[in-house]
C-alpha positions as CSV (number, residue, x, y, z in Angstrom):
1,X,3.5,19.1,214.5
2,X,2.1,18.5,217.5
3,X,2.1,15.2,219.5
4,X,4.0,11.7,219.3
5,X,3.0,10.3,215.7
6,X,3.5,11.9,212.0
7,X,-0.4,13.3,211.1
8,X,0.4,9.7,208.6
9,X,0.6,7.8,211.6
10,X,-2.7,9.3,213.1
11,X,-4.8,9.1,210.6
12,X,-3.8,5.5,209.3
13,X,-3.8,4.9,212.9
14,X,-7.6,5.7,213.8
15,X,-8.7,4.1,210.5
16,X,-7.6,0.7,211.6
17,X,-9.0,1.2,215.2
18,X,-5.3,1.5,216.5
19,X,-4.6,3.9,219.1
20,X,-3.9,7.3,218.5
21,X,-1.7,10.6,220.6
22,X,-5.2,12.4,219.6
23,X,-8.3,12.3,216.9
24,X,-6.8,13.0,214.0
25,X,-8.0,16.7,212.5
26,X,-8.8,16.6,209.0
27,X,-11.1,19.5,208.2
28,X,-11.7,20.1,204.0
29,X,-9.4,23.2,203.7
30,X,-9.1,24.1,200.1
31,X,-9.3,27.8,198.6
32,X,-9.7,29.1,202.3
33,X,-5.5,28.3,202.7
34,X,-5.2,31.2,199.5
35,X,-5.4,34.2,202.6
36,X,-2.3,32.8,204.2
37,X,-0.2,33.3,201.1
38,X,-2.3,36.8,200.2
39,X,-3.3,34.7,196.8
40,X,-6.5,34.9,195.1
41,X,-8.8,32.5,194.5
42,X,-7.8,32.7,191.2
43,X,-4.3,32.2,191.6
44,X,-4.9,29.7,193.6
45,X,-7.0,27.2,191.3
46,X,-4.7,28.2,188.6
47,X,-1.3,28.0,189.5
48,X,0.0,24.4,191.1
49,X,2.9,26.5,193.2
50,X,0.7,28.9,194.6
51,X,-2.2,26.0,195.3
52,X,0.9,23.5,197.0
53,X,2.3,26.9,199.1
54,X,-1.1,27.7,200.4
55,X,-1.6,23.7,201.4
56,X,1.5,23.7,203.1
57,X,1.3,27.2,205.2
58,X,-2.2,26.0,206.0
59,X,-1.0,23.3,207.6
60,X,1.6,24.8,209.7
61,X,-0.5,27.7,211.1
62,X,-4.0,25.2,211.9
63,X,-1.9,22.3,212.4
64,X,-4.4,19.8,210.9
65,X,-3.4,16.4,209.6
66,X,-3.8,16.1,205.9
67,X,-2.9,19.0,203.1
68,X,-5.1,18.7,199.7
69,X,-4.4,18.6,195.8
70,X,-7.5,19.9,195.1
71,X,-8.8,23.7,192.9
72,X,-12.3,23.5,192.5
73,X,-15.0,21.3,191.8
74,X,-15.0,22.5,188.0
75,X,-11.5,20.6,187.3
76,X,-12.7,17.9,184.5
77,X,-16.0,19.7,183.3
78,X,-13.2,22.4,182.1
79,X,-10.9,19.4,180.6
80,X,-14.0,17.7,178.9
81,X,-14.8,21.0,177.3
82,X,-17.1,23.3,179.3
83,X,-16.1,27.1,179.4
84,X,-15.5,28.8,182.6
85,X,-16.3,31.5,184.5
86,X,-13.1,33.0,186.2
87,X,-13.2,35.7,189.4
88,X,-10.7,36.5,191.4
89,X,-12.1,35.3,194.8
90,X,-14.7,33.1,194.2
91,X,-14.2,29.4,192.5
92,X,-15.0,29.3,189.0
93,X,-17.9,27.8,187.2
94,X,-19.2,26.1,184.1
95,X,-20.7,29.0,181.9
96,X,-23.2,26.9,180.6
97,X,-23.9,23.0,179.8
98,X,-21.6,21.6,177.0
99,X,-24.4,18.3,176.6
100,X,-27.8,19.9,175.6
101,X,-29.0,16.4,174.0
102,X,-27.6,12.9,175.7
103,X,-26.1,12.2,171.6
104,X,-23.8,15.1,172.4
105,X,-21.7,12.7,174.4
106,X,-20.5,10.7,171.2
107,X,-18.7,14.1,169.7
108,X,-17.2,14.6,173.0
109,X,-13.3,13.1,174.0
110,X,-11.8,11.6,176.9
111,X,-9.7,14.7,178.8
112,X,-5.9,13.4,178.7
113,X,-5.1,14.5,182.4
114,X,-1.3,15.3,181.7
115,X,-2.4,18.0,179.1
116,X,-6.4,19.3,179.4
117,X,-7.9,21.7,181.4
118,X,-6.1,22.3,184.7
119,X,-6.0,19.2,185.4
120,X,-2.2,19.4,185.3
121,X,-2.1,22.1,187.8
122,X,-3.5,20.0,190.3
123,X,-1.4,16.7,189.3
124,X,1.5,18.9,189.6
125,X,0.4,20.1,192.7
126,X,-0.1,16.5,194.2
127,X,3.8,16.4,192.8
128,X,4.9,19.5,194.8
129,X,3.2,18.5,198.0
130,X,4.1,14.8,198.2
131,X,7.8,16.1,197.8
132,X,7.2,18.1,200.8
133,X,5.7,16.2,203.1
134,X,6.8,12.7,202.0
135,X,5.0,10.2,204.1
136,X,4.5,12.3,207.4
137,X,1.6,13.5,205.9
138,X,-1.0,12.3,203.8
139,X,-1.8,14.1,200.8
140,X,-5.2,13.7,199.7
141,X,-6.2,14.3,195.9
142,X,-10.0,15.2,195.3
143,X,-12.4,14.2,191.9
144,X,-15.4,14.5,191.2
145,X,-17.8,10.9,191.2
146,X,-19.2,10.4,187.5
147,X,-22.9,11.7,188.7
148,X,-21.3,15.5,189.6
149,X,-19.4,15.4,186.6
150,X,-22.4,14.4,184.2
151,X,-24.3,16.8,186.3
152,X,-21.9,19.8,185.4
153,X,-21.3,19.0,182.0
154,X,-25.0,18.4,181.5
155,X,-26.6,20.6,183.6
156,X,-28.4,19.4,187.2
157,X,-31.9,19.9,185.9
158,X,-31.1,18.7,182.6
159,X,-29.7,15.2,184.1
160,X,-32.6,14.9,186.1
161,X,-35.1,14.9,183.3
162,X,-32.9,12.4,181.7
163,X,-32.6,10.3,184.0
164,X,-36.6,9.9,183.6
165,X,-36.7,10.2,180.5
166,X,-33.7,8.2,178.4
167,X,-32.2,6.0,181.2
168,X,-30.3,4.4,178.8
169,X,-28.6,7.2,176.9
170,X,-27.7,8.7,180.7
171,X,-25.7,5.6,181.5
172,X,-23.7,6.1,178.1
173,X,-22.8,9.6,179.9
174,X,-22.1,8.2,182.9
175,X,-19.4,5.3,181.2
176,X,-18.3,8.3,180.4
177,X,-17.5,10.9,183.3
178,X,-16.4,7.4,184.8
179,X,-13.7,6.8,183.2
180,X,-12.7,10.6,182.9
181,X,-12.8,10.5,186.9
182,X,-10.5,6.9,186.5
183,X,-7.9,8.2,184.4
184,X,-7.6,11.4,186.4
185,X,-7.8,9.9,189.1
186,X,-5.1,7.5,188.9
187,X,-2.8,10.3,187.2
188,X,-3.1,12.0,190.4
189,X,-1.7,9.0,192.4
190,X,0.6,8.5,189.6
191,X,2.0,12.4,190.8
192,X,2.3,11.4,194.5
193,X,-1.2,11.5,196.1
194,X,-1.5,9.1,198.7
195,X,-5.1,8.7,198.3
196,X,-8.1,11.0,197.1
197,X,-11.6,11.9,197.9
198,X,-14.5,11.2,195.9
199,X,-16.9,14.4,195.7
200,X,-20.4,13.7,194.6
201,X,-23.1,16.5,195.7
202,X,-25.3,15.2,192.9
203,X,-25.4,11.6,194.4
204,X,-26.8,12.9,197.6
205,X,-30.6,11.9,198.1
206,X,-30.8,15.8,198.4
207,X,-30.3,15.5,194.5
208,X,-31.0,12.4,193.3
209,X,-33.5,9.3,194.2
210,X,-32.3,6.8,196.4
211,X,-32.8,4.3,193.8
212,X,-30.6,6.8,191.5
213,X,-27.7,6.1,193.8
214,X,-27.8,2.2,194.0
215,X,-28.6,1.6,190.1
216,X,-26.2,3.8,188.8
217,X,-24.0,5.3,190.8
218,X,-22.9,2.7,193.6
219,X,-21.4,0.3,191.2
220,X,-19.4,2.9,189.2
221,X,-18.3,4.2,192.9
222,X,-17.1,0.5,193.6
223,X,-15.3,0.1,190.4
224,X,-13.2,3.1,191.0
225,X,-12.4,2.6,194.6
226,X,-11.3,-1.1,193.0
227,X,-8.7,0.3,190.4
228,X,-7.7,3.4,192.6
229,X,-7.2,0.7,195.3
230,X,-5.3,-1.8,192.8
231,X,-3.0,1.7,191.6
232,X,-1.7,2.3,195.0
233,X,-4.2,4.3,197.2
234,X,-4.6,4.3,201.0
235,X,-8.1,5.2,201.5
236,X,-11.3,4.8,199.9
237,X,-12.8,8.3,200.7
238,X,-16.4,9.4,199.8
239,X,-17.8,12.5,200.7
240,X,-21.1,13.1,199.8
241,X,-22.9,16.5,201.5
242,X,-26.3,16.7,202.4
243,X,-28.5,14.0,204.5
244,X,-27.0,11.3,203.3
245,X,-29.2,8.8,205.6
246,X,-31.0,6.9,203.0
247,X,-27.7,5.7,201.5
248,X,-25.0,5.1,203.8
249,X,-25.8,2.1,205.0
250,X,-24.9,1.0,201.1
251,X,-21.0,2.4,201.1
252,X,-19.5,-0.8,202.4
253,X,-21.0,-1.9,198.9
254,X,-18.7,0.6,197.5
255,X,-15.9,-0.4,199.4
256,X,-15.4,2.9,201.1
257,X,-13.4,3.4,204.1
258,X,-13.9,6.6,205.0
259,X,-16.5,8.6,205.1
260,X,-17.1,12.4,205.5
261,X,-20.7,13.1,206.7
262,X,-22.0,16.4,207.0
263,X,-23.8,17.6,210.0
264,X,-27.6,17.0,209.1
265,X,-26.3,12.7,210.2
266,X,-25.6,13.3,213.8
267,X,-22.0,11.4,214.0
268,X,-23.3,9.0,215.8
269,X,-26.5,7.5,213.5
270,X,-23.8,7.5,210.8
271,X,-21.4,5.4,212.2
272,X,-24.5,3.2,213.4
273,X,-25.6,3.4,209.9
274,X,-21.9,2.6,208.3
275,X,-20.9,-0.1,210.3
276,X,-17.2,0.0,210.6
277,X,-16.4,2.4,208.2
278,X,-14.3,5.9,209.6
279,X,-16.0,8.5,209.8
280,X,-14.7,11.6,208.9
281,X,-16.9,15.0,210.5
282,X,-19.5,16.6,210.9
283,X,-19.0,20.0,212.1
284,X,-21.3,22.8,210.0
285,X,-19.1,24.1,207.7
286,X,-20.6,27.9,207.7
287,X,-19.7,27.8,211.4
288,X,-16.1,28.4,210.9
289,X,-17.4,32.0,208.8
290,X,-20.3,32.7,211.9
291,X,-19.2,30.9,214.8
292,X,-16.3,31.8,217.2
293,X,-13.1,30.0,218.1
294,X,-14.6,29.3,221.1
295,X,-18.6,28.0,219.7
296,X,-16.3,26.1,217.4
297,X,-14.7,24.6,220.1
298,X,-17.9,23.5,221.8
299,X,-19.5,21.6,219.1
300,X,-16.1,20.2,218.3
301,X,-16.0,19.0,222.3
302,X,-20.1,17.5,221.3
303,X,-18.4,15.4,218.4
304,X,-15.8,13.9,220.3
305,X,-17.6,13.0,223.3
306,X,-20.5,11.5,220.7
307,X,-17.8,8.8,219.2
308,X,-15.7,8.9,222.3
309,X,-16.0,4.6,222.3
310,X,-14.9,5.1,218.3
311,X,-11.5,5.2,217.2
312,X,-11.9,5.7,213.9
313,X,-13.0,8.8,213.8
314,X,-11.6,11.8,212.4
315,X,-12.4,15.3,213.3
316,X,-13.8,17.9,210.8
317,X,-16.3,19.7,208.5
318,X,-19.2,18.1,207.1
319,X,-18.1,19.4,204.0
320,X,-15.3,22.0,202.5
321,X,-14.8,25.0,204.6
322,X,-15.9,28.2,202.7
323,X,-13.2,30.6,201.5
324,X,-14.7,33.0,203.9
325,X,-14.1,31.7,207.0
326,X,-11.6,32.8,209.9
327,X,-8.1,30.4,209.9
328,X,-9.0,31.2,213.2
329,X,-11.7,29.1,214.0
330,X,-10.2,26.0,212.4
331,X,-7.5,25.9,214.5
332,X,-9.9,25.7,217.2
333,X,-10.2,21.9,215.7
334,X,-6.6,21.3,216.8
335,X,-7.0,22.9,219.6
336,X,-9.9,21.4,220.9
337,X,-8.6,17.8,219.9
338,X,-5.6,18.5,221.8
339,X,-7.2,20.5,224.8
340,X,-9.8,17.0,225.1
341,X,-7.0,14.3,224.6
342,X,-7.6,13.0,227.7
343,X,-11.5,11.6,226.3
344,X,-9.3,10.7,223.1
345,X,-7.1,8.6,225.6
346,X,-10.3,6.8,227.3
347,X,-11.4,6.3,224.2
348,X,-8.5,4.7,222.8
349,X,-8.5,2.4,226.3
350,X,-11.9,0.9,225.4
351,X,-12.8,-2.3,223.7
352,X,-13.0,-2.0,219.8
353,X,-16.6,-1.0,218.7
């Protein structure tokens, strides 16, 4: 790889304000890596060999910082029950709801992450790529936060008329999806993961109240981050898409330590907004499908020189990358963090913010 320092190095590096060769690359590469190999989609969220392969090629053709144990967003709404939808290029989805009415949850089991679902595919996959990498680079499980998952197994619309309407038996699901994303969760650490990120589109105030968030949501978020923190894990990472203004000013509450923030929060406002919490973005991610190498490369030059007195900042996408995009124009990341080291290095020569 390129520079002085392991990518474990950088990024642990810029997340404690320490200086850095160059701002870390960490863009949210998941079935995109799949072309590399020539696998499907479907092969890739199916098959831990072919999902750890297509991590680990990605990485040595973009050059990024970080490879991923992650398959889909559907992982434990398939172990809890749900049926799927399988294609060969596109992820798969729930079919339908398994929870019509909020009693459904007291006929429904705990996935066991070693045997449910596909949820060993992807443990085994943290497995494959930890051997591989070791600690020169982080490997970064993902799970879903227990709003997404009550939202898949529920239904959005349906756990938004809930949440009006019985309050209480909503928070039963919610125990729930929390302590299916726990116990997945730490199984995945358990397998080698040096860390994972917390997905939760259905906390963002695109989707849900603020007030949503804070009641229900924040402290579940806090108790994970506790236990996954007590079980070994480097980072406390939260990505939640959307304009996510209204509520990051709460994630210290949560005890995150990263934070990916797409690019409706201008870098800047977030990190004003988290305080001294990394942030981790915020490129568009449909640019990398309708933006050249060399657009890509602009915008990625605008981020840097917006945190350029920052040094925990991490360069990427708001949000994942779509499968369509050109492996092209996310090397342009590495390149463009490379190409503008030199504002990296007067940044790095700068007081602490």
């Amino acid at each position: 790889m390129n520079g002085s320092m392991t990518s474990y190095e950088r990024v642990l590096n810029s997340l404690k304000k320490k200086q850095t060769d160059r701002i870390p690359v960490v863009p949210e590469v998941f079935g995109v890596t799949a072309k590399l190999c020539n696998y499907s989609i479907y092969n890739y969220v199916t098959d831990a060999s072919k999902l750890a392969e297509s991590q680990l090629q990605a990485r040595r053709v973009i050059g990024h910082d970080m490879v991923f144990a992650f398959a889909d967003l559907s992982v434990e709404s398939e172990a809890i029950g749900c049926e799927l939808i399988y294609k060969e290029d596109t992820y798969p989805a729930v079919r339908q709801p398994i929870i019509k009415n909020t009693r459904d949850i007291e006929a429904l089991n705990i996935p066991d992450p070693l045997k449910d679902g596909r949820m060993p595919v992807v443990i085994e996959a943290s497995s494959r790529l930890r051997d591989a990498v070791g600690d020169t680079c982080i490997v970064a499980a993902c799970i879903m936060g227990p709003l997404s998952i009550a939202g898949q197994i529920m239904g959005i619309e349906n756990l938004l008329y809930q949440l009006v309407d019985t309050p209480d038996a909503v928070e039963k699901i919610l125990d729930f999806t929390e302590e299916v994303a726990r116990r997945y969760g730490k199984a995945l650490l358990q397998a080698g993961a040096h860390c994972h990120i917390v997905f939760d589109p259905v906390a963002s105030p695109m989707v849900v109240p603020q007030e949503i968030f804070l009641r229900l949501e924040l402290p579940r978020l806090r108790r994970l981050f506790n236990d996954f923190k007590k079980e070994g894990s480097l980072i406390c990472w939260l990505s939640i898409a959307g304009n996510t203004k209204k509520i990051l000013p709460y994630y210290r509450d949560a005890n995150v330590e990263l934070a990916t923030v797409d690019y409706t929060v201008p870098v800047a406002e977030a990190f004003d907004l988290l305080g001294d919490i990394a942030v981790n973005g915020n490129l568009m991610p449909f640019c990398f499908v309708s933006y050249s190498p060399e657009k890509i490369k602009d915008d990625t030059k605008r981020c840097i020189i917006e945190t350029s007195n920052r040094r925990n900042y991490l360069l990427g996408s708001g949000c994942e990358i779509p499968v369509e995009a050109e492996i092209n124009g996310i090397k342009a990341l590495v390149e463009a963090s490379l190409e503008f080291s030199s504002l990296c290095n007067t940044a790095n020569k700068r007081t602490k913010s």
